[in-house]
C-alpha positions as a Markdown table, in Angstrom:
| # | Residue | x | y | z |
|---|---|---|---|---|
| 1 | Unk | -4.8 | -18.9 | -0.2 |
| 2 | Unk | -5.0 | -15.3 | -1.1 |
| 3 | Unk | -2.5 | -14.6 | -4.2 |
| 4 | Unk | -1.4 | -11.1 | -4.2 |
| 5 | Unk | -0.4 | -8.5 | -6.8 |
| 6 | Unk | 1.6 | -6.1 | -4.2 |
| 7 | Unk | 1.3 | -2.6 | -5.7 |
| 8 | Unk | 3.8 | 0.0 | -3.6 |
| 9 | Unk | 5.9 | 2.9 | -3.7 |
| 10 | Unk | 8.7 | 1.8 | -0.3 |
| 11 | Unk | 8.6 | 3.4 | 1.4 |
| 12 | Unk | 9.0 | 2.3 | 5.8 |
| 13 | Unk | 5.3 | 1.3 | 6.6 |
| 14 | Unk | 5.2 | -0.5 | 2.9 |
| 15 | Unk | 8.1 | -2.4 | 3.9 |
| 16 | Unk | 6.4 | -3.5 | 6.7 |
| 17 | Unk | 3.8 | -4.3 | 4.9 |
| 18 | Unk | 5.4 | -6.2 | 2.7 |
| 19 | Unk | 7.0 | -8.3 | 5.2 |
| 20 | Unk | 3.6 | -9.0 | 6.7 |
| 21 | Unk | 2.5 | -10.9 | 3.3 |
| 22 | Unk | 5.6 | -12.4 | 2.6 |
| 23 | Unk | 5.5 | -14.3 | 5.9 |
| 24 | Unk | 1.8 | -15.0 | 6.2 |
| 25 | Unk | 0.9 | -18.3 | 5.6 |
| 26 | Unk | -2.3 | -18.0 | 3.3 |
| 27 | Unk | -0.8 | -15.0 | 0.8 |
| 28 | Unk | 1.2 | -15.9 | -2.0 |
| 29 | Unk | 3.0 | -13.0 | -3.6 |
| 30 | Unk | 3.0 | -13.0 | -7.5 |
| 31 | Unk | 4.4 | -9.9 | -8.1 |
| 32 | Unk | 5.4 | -6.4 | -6.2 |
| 33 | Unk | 4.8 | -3.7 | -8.6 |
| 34 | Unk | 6.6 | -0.1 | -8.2 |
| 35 | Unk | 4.9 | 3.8 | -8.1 |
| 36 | Unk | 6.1 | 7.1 | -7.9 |
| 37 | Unk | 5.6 | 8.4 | -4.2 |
| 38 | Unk | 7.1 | 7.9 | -0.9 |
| 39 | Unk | 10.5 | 8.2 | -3.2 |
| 40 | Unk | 11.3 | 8.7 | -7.0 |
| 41 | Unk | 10.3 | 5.3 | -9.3 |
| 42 | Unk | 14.1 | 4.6 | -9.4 |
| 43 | Unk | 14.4 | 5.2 | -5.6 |
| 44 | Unk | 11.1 | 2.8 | -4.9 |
| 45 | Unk | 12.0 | 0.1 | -7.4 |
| 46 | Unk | 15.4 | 0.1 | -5.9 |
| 47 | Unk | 14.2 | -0.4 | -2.6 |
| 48 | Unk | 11.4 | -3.2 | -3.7 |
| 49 | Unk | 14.1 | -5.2 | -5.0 |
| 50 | Unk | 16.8 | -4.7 | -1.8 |
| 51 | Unk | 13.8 | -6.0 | 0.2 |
| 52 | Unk | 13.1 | -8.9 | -1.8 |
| 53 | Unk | 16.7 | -9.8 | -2.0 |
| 54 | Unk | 17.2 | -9.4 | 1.3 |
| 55 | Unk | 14.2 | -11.5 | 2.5 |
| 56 | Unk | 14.6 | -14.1 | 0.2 |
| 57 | Unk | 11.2 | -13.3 | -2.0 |
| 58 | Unk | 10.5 | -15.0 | -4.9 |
| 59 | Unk | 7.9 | -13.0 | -7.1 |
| 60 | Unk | 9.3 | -10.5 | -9.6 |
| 61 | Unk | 9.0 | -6.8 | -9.3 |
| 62 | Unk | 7.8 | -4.7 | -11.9 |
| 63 | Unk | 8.9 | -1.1 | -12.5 |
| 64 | Unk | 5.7 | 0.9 | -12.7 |
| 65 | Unk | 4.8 | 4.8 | -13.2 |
| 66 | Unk | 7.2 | 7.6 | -12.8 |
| 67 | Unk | 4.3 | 10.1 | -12.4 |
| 68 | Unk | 0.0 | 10.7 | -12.4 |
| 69 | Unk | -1.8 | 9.7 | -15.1 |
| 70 | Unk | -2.8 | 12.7 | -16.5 |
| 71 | Unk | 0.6 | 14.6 | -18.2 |
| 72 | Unk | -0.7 | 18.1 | -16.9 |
| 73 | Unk | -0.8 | 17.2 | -13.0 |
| 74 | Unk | 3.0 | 17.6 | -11.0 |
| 75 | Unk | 4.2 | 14.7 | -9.7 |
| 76 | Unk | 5.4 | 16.6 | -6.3 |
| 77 | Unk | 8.3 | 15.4 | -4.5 |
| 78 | Unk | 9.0 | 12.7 | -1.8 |
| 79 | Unk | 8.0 | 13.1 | 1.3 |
| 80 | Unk | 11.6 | 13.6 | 2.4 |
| 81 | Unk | 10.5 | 14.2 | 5.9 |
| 82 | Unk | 8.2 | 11.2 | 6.5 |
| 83 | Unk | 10.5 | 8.5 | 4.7 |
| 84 | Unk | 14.2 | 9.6 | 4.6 |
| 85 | Unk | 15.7 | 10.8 | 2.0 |
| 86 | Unk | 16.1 | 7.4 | 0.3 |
| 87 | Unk | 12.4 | 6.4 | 1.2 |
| 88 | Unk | 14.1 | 3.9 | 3.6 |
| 89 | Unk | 14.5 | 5.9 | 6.8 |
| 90 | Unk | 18.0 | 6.5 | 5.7 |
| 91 | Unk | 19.0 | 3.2 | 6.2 |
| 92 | Unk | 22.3 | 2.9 | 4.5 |
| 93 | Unk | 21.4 | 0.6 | 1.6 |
| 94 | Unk | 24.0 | -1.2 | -0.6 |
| 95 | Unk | 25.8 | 0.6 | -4.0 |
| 96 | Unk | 24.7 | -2.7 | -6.0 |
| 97 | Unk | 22.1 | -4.8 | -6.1 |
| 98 | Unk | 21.7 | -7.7 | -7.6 |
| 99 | Unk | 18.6 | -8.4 | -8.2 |
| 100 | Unk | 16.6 | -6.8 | -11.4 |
| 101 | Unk | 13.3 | -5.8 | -12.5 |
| 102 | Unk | 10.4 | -7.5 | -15.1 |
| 103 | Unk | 11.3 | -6.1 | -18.4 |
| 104 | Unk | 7.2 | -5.4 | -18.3 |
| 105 | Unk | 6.1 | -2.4 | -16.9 |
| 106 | Unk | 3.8 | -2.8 | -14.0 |
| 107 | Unk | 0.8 | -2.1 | -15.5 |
| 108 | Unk | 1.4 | -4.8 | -18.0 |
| 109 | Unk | 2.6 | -7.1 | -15.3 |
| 110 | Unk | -0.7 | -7.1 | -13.5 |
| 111 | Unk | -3.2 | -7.3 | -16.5 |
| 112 | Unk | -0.6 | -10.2 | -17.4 |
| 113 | Unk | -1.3 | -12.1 | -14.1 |
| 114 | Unk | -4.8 | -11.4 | -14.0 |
| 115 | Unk | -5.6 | -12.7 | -17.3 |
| 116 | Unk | -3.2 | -15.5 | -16.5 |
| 117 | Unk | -5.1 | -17.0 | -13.0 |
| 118 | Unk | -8.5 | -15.5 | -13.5 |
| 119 | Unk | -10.6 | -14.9 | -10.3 |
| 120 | Unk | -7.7 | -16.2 | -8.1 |
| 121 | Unk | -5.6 | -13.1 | -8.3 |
| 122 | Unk | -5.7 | -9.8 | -5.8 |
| 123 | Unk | -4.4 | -6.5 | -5.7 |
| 124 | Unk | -3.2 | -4.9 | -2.5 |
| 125 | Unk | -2.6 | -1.4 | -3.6 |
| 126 | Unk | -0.4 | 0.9 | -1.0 |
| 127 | Unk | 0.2 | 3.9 | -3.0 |
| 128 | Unk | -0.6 | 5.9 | -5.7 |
| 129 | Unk | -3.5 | 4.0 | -8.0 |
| 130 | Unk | -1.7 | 5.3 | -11.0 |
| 131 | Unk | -0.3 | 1.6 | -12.4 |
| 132 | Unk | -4.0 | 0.2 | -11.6 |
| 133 | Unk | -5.4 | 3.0 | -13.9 |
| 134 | Unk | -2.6 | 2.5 | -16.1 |
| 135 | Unk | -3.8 | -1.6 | -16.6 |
| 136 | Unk | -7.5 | -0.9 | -16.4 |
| 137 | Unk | -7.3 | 1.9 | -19.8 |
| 138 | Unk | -5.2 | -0.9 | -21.5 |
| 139 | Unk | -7.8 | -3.8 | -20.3 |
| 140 | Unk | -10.6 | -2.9 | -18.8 |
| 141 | Unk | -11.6 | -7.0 | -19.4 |
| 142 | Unk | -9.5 | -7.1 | -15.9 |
| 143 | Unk | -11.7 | -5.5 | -14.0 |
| 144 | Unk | -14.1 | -9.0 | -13.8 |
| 145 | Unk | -10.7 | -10.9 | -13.7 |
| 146 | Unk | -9.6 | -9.6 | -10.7 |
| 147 | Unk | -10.6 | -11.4 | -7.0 |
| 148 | Unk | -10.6 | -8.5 | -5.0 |
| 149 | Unk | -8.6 | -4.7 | -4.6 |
| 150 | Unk | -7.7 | -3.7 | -1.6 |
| 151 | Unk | -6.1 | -0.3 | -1.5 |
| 152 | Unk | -4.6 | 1.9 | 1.2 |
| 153 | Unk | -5.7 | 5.7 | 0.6 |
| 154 | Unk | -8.7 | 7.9 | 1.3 |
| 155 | Unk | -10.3 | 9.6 | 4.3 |
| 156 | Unk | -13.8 | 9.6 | 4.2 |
| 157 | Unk | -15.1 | 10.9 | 8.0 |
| 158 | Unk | -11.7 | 12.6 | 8.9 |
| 159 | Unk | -9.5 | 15.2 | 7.9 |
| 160 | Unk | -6.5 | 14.1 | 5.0 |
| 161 | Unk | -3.0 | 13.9 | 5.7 |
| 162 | Unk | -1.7 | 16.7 | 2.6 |
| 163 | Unk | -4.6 | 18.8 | 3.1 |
| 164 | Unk | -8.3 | 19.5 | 5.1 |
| 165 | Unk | -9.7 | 17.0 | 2.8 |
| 166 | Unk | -7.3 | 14.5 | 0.8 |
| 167 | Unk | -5.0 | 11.3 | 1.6 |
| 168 | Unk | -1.8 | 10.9 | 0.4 |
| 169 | Unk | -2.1 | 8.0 | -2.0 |
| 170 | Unk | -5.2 | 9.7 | -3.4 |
| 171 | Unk | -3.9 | 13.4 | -4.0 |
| 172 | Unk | -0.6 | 12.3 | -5.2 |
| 173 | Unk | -3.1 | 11.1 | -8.5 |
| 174 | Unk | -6.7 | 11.7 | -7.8 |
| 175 | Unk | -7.3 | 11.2 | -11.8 |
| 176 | Unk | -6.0 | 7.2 | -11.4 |
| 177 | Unk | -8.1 | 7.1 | -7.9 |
| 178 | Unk | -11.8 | 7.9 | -9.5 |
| 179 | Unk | -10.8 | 5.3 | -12.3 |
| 180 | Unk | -9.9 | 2.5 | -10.0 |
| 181 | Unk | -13.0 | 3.5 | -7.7 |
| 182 | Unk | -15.5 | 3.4 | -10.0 |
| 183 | Unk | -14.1 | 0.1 | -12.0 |
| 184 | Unk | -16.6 | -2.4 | -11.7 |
| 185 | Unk | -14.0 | -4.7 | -9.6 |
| 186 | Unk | -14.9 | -5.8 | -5.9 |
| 187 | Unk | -13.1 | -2.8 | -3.9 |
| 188 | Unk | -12.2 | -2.1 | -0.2 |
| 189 | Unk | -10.7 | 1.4 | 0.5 |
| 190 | Unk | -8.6 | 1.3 | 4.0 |
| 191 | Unk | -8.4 | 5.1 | 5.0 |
| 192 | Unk | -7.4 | 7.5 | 7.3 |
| 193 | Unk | -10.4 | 6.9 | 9.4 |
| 194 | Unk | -9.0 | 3.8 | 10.9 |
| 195 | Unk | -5.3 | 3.7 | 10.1 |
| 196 | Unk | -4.6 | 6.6 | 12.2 |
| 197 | Unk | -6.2 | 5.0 | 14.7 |
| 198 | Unk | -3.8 | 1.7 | 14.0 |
| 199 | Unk | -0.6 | 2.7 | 16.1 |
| 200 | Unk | 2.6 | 1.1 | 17.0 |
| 201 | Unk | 4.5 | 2.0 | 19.5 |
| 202 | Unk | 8.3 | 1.9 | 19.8 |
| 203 | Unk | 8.4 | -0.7 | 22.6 |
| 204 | Unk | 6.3 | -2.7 | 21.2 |
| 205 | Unk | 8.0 | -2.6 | 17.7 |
| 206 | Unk | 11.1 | -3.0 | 19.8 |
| 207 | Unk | 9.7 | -6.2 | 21.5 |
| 208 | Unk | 8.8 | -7.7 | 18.0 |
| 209 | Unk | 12.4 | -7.0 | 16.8 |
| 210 | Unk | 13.6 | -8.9 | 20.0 |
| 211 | Unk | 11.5 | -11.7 | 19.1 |
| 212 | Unk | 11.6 | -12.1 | 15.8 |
| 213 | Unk | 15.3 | -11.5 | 14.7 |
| 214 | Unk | 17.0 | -9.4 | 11.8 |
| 215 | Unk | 14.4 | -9.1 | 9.7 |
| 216 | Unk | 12.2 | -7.3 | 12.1 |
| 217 | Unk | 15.0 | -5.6 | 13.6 |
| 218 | Unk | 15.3 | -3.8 | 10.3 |
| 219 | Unk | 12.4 | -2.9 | 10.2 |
| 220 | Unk | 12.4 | -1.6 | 13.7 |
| 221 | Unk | 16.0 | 0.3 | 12.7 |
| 222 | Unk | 14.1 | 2.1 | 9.7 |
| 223 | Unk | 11.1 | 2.8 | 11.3 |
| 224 | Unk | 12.7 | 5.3 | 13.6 |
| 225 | Unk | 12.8 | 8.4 | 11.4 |
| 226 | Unk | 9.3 | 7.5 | 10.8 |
| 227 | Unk | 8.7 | 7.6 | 15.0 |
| 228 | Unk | 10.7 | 10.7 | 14.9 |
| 229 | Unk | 8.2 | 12.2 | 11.8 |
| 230 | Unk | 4.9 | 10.9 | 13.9 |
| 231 | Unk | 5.9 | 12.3 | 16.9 |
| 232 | Unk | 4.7 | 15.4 | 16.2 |
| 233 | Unk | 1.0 | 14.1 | 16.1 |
| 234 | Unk | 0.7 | 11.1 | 18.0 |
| 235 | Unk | 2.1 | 10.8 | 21.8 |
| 236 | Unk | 3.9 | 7.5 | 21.4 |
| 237 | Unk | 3.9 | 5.6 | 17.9 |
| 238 | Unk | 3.3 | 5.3 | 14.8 |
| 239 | Unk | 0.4 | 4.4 | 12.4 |
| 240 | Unk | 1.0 | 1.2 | 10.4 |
| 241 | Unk | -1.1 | 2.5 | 7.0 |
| 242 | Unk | -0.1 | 0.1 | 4.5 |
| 243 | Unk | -0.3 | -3.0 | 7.1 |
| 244 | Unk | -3.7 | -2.5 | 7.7 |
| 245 | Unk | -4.6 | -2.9 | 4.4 |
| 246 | Unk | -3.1 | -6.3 | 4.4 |
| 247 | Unk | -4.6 | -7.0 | 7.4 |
| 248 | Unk | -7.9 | -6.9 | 5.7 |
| 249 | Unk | -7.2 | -9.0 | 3.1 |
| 250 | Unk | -6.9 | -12.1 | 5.6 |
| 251 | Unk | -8.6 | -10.9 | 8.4 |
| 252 | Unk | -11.9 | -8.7 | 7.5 |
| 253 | Unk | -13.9 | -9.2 | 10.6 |
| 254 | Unk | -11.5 | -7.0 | 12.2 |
| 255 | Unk | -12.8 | -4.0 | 10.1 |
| 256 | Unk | -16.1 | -2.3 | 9.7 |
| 257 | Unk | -17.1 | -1.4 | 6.3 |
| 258 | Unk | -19.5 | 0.7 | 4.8 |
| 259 | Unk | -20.8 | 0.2 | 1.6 |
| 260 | Unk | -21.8 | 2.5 | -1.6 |
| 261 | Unk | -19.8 | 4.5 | -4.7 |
| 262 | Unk | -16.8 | 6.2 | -4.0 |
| 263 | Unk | -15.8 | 9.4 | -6.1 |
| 264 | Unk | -12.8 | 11.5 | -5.6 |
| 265 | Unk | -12.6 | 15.2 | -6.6 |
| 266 | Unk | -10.1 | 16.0 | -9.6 |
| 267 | Unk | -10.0 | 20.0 | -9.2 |
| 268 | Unk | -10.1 | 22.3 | -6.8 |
| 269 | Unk | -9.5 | 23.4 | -2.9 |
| 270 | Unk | -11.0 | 19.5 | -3.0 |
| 271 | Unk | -8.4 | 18.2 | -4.8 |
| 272 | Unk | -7.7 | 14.7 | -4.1 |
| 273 | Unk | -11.0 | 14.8 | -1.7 |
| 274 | Unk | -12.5 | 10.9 | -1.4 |
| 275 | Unk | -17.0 | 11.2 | -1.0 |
| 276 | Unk | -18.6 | 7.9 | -1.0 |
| 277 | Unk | -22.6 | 8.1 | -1.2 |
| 278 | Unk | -24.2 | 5.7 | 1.3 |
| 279 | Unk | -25.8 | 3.1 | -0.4 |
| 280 | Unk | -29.6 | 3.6 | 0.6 |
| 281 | Unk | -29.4 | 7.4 | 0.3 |
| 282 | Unk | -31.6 | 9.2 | -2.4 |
| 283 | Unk | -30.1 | 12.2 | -3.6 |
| 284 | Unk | -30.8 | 14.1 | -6.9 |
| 285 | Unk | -29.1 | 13.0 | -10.2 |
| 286 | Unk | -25.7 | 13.3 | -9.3 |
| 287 | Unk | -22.3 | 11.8 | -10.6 |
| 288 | Unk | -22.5 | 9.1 | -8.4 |
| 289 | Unk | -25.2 | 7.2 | -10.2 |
| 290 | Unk | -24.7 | 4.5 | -12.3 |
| 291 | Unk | -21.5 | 3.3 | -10.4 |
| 292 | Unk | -20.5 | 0.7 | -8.7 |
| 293 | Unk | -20.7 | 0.2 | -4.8 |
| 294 | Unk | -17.5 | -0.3 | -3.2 |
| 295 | Unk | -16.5 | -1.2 | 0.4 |
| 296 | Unk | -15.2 | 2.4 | 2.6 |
| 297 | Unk | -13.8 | 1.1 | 6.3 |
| 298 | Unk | -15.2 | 3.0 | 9.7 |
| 299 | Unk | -13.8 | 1.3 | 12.1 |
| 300 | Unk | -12.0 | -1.3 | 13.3 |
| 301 | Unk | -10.6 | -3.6 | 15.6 |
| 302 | Unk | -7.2 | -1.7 | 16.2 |
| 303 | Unk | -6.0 | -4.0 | 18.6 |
| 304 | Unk | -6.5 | -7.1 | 17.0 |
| 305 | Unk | -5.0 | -5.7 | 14.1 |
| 306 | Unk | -2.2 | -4.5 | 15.8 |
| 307 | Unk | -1.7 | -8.1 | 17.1 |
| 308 | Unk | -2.2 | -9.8 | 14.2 |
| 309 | Unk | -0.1 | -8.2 | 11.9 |
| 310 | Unk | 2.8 | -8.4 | 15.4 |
| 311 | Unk | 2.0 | -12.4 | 15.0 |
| 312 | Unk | 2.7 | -12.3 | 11.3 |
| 313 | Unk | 5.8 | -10.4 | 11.0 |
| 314 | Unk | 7.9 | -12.3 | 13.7 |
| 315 | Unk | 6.2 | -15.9 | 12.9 |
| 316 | Unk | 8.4 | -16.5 | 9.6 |
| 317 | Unk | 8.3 | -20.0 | 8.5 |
| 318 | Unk | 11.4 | -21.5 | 9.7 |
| 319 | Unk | 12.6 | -22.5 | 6.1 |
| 320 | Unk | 12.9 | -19.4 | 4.7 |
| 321 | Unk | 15.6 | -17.9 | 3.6 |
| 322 | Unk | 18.2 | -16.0 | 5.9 |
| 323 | Unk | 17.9 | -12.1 | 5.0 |
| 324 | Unk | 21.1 | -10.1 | 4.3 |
| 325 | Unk | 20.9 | -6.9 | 5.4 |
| 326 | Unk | 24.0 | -5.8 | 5.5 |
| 327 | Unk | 25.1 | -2.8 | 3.6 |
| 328 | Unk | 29.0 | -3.2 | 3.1 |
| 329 | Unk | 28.4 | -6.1 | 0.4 |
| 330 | Unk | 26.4 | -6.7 | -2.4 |
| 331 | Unk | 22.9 | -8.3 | -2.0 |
């Protein structure tokens, strides 16, 4: 049983994503935690709690940062384009909800579980690092606490997303990103070498919906602006990011990984850039040494990914609770 620590800015793929580990059978959820990203932190927190509402999720959500963690770097804006303007796909979401946040911060919340279950607690991490920063400069004694991170973000072998060189999740606060890299936690960075290679298409997202009923047919509903947004890359689909990263947590034979310190670039036309140095290499004295080795994927198993997080999405335990995901009322 993996017990999770779901760290995410929703977001459409996080929401998959977060269906995917609320309906697998060996992950627990002890918390979803909230970031600044794919909307505002009021916009994502709002949306973390309609979802567990709506699904019926039990674990708290915790607030987290409204922007990097260094003061001086912009936060940017959404990506309005990508998401929707409510990070949802525009999906007309309710004017109340009743569901309400920790009264920790997320950064709190997770050095709080840690420390609580340690050894038995993991982080999946789907968006900006900055609350994992944020709990590792207040407790660094986490860092051997912690089972394993897994974190969505990076391209090491490909070009980014938001420029020649830099990932999303990593740009957005490349300060937070070399912290959490170079913690000396167990670490497995999911990038854009294999997750643009992870695509769903809209029939097949369609036939999931058909199978699996309103909770998938939500996500199928949402997930068009984000067809729409990927169409102008890929010929037919879209690339499931964050599920693949929860995919490795239960299923890491389906992923290649390559092992050695990770850095990522704080300045510059590299801004944001992730470098990992091979272990085995020798190089010169270089900022690399003395850090820990940490697990970079470089390939992977698309279609068995693709299937299994299909299988986990529509195979929802038959006692759980009916979603309501109907905007005209309260949730």
């Amino acid at each position: 049983m993996h017990r999770v620590i779901f760290d995410t800015d929703p977001g459409i793929d996080d929401a998959m994503a977060l269906l995917f580990l609320h309906h697998h059978p060996d992950v627990e959820l002890v918390g979803i935690t909230t970031v600044f990203g794919n909307g505002t932190i009021e916009e994502t927190t709002r949306n973390a709690l309609y979802l567990k509402e709506a699904w019926g999720i039990a674990a708290p959500v915790a607030r987290g940062a409204a922007a990097p963690i260094d003061p001086a770097r912009n936060r940017g804006t959404p990506p309005r384009i990508v998401h929707g303007d409510n990070a949802l796909g525009n999906f007309p979401l309710p004017d109340r909800i009743a569901a309400q946040p920790d009264p920790r911060p997320a950064h709190r919340f997770i050095v709080d579980a840690v420390r609580a279950d340690p050894g038995n607690v993991s982080i999946v991490a789907v968006g900006r690092m900055t609350n994992l920063a944020l709990a590792l400069a207040e407790a660094p004694d986490i860092a051997s606490k912690v089972r394993q991170v897994v974190l969505m973000g990076g391209a090491f072998a490909v070009p980014g997303n938001v420029s020649p060189v830099a990932e999303a999740n990593i740009m957005g606060d490349p300060e937070a990103a070399d912290m959490v890299m170079t913690a000396p936690w167990k670490l497995a960075a999911i990038g854009l070498d294999v997750t643009m290679r992870t695509v769903m298409t809209r029939s097949h997202l369609a036939e999931l919906a058909r199978r699996g009923g309103e909770r998938v047919e939500f996500l199928s509903s949402i997930s068009q602006h984000y067809f729409d947004f990927y169409s102008r890359f890929l010929e037919d689909g879209m690339a499931v990011h964050d599920s693949c990263a929860c995919a490795y947590l239960v299923a890491p034979g389906l992923f290649t990984m390559r092992s050695g310190p990770i850095r990522v670039v704080a300045s510059g036309i590299a801004d944001g850039q992730t470098i990992q140095k091979p272990d085995g290499r020798r190089f010169p004295p270089n900022a690399w040494d003395g850090k820990p080795s940490q697990l970079a994927c470089i390939d992977i198993d698309a279609e068995g990914v693709l299937d299994r997080i299909g299988d986990t999405i529509v195979g929802a335990p038959s006692d759980l609770a009916k979603s309501n995901l109907s905007s005209s009322t309260p949730i």
